[in-house]
N, C-alpha and C positions, 0 to 999 in steps of 0.2 A: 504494500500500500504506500510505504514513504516514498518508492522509487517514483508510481505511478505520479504524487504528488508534485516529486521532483521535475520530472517529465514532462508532464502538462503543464505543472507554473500557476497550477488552482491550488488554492486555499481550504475548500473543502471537501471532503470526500466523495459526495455525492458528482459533481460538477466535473472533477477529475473523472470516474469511472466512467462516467458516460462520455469526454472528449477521448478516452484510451480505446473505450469502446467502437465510438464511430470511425476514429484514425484508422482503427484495428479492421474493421468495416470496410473500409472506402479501400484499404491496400489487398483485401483479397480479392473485391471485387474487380479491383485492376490487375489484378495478377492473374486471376482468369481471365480477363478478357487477353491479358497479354498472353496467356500460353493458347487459348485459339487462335491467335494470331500467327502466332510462330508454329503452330503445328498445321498452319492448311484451314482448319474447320469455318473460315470465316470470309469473306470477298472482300473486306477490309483494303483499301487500295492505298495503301501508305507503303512506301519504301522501306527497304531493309537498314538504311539508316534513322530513317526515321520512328521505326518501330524500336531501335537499340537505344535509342534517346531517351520514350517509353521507359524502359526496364530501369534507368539509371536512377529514378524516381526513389527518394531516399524509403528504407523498407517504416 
């Protein structure tokens, strides 16, 4: 919990979990989208550079 505190830069408990939460959220939701991407399963019409841009997305 102290880390999560640390992390976020919230004050109280509640407000932290749920910024951990949604961070926590929004990076797998891009990180599937990113492994469709890179496996084929998508028509996604973005360059091979520009999908490696993508991934560099702090985790």
């Amino acid at each position: 919990m102290r880390e999560i505190l640390k992390v976020t830069r919230q004050k109280k408990k509640s407000p932290a979990v749920a910024q951990a939460l949604d961070e926590y959220l929004k990076n797998r939701r891009r990180q599937a989208f990113l492994n469709k991407v890179l496996s084929g399963q998508t028509d996604y019409a973005a360059t091979n550079d520009e999908v490696e841009s993508f991934a560099r997305i702090e985790p």
